[in-house]
Each structure stands twice: as structure tokens, then as C-alpha cells.
C-alpha positions as CSV (number, residue, x, y, z in Angstrom):
1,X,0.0,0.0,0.0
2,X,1.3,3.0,-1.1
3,X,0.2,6.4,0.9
4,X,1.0,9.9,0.3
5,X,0.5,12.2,3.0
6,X,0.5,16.0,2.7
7,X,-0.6,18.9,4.3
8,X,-0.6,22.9,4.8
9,X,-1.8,23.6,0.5
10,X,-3.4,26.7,1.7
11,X,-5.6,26.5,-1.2
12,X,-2.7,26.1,-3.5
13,X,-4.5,23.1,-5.7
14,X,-2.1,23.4,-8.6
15,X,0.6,22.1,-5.9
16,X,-1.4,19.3,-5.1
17,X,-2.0,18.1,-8.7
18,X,2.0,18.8,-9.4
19,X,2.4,16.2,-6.6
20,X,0.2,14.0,-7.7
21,X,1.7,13.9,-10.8
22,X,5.6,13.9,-9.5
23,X,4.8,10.9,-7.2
24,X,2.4,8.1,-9.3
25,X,0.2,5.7,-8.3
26,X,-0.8,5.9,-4.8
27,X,-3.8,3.7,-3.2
28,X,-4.7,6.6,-0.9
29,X,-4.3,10.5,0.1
30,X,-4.0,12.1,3.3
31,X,-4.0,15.8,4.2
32,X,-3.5,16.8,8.0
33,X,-5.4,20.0,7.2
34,X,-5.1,24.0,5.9
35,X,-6.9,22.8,2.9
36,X,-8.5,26.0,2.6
37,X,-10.8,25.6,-0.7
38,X,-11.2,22.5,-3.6
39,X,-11.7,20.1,-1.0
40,X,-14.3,17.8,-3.6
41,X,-11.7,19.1,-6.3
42,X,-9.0,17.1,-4.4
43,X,-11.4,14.5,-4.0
44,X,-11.4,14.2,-7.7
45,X,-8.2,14.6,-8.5
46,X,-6.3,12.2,-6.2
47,X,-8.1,8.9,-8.3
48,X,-8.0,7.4,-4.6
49,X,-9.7,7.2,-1.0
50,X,-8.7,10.4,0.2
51,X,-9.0,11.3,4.6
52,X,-8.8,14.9,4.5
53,X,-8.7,16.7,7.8
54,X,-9.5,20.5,9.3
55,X,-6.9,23.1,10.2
56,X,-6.6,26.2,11.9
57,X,-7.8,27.9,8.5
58,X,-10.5,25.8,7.4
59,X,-13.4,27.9,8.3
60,X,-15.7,27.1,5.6
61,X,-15.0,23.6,4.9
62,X,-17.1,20.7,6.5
63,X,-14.2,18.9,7.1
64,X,-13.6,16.8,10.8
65,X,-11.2,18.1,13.3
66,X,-9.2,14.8,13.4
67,X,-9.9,11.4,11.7
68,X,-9.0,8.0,13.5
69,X,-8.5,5.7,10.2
70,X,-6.5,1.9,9.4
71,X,-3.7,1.1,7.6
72,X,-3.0,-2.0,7.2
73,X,-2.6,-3.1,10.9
74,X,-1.6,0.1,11.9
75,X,-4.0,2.4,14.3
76,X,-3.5,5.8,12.7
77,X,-4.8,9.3,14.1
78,X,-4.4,12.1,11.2
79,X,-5.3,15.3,13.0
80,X,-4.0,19.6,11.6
81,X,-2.0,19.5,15.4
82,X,-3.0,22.6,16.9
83,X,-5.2,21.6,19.5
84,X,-1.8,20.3,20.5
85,X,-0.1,22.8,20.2
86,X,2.6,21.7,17.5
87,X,4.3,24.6,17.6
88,X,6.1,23.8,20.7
89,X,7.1,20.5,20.0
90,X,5.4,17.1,19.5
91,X,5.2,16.2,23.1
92,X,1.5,16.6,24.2
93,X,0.7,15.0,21.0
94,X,2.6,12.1,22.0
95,X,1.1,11.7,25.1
96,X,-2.2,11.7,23.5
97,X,-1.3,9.1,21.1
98,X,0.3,6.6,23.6
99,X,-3.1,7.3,26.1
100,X,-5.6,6.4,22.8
101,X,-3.7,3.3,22.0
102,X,-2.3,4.8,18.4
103,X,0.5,3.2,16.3
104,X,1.0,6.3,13.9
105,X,-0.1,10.2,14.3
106,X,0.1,12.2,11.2
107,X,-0.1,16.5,11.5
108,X,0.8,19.4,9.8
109,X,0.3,23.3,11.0
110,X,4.1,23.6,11.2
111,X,4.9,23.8,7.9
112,X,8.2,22.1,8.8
113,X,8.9,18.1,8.0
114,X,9.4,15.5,11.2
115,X,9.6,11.9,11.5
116,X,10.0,10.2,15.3
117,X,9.6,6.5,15.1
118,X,9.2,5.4,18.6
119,X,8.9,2.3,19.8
120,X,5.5,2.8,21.3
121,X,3.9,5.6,18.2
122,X,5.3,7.2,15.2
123,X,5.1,10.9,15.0
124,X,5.1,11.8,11.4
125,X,4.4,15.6,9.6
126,X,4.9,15.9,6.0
127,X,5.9,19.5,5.8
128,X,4.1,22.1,3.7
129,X,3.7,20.9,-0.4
130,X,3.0,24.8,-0.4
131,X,4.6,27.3,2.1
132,X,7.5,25.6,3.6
133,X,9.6,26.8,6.9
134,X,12.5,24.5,7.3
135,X,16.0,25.6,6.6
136,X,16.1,26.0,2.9
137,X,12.4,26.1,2.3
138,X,11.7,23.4,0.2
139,X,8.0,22.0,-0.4
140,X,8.0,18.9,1.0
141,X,5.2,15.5,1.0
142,X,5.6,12.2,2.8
143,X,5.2,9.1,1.5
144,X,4.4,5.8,3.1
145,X,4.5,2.2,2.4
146,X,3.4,-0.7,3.7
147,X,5.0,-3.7,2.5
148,X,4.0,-7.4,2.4
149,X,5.0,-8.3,5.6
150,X,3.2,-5.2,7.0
151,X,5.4,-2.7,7.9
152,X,5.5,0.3,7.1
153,X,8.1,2.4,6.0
154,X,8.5,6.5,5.3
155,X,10.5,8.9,3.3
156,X,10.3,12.9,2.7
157,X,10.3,14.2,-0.4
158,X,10.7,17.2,-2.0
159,X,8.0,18.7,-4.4
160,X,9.2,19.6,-7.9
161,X,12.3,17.3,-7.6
162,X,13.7,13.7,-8.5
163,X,12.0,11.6,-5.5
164,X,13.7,8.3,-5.4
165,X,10.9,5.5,-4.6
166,X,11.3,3.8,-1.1
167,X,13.9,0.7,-0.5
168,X,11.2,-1.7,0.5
């Protein structure tokens, strides 16, 4: 299964579609949120089950504040992380996840890309495909497999350049 997971678009749909495009098949999208507008357009264009959740700037889109989904066997809570308050680090999020028995939390509001694999939950945030903040401000998406034994495996990559498909 093959899962890209992006988030912070800020209404920027063209970026979504270049990703799309830049990264192939995928058998599902995920956005943690700051969708802004084209929700049912993104819908459309991903050709895939799509989980799509609120941010901090989605006023006007009927969208859910957090969405508790499964991959593979893999308990998975995608939420935009500021009811968490991100900004300050990942570790009330954590504490969340480990309490509600999740494998994997995905987020976004930062704008900046993070991986923690843990031994307990994996923190993951794809960075912004549209306004990023890390050092060197490139767009960045996540991708993520699941291979046939089941586990799943990440990678960063950067929007608009070569992204090398995962060793599996």
C-alpha cells in the first residue's frame, strides 16, 4: 500500500495536482489539514480514497477536526496538530497518542517536515507541499508504504524534484 500524506496547501491546488503527478500511483491521500478551498476538487483529482482533515484555517469547509483511520494493521490518528499545540514540540501529541492506543499520528500546522519512530507511536508531519519553513524552504510530502509483511516504512520528499521510490 502506497500512501501519500501531505498537508498545509493553503488553497494552492495546482501544488497538489504537481504532486500527484511527481509521485504516481498511490492507493490513498492524506492531508492533515489548511486545505482551505477545492476540498471535492481534491477529491477528484487524487483517483483514490482520500482522509482529509481541518486546520486552523479551514473555516468554511465541513471537514472533521481529526480522523481516527487503518492502515494496514496500523491504528492511525491524522489530525492539523494545533489543538496540540505543535508549535512547541510534539510532546503533548505524544502523550495523546500513547493514552488512545495509536501506532501512527500524522499532523501538519508547522509547515516544517518530522519523522520520530518510537517504539511505542510514530510521530510523522509531511511539511508544507506549499509554504514551507525548514531551513532551505523546500516543499515537502511524505510518503508511506506498507510492504508485504506489513510494515510500514517513510521517506520525505521534496515537491518539484527527483523523489527516489522507497527501498522496501
Amino acid at each position: 500500500m502506497r500512501i501519500l500524506v501531505i498537508s498545509d496547501s493553503h488553497g494552492r491546488n495546482d501544488d497538489i495536482e504537481g504532486v500527484l503527478k511527481q509521485v504516481g500511483d498511490i492507493d490513498m491521500m492524506i492531508h492533515c489539514g489548511d486545505v482551505e478551498r477545492g476540498d471535492s476538487y481534491i477529491r477528484e483529482i487524487a483517483g483514490c480514497p482520500v482522509v482529509m482533515v481541518a486546520g486552523n484555517n479551514d473555516y468554511y469547509l465541513d471537514l472533521p477536526n481529526e480522523e481516527e483511520i487503518r492502515l494496514g494493521d496500523y491504528k492511525v490518528l491524522v489530525t492539523h496538530g494545533h489543538n496540540y499545540y505543535v508549535n512547541s514540540g510534539v510532546d503533548y501529541l505524544r502523550e495523546h497518542a500513547l493514552e488512545m492506543g495509536y501506532d501512527i499520528v500524522m499532523y501538519g500546522h508547522t509547515h516544517v517536515p518530522f519523522i520520530e519512530i518510537g517504539d511505542d507511536v510514530t510521530i510523522l508531519n509531511p511539511g508544507s507541499i506549499s509554504y514551507p519553513r525548514q531551513a532551505g524552504r523546500k516543499p515537502t510530502f511524505l510518503i508511506m508504504e506498507i510492504d508485504e509483511e506489513g510494515q510500514a516504512h517513510y521517506a520525505h520528499g521534496y515537491y518539484k524534484e527527483q523523489f527516489d521510490e522507497l527501498m522496501l
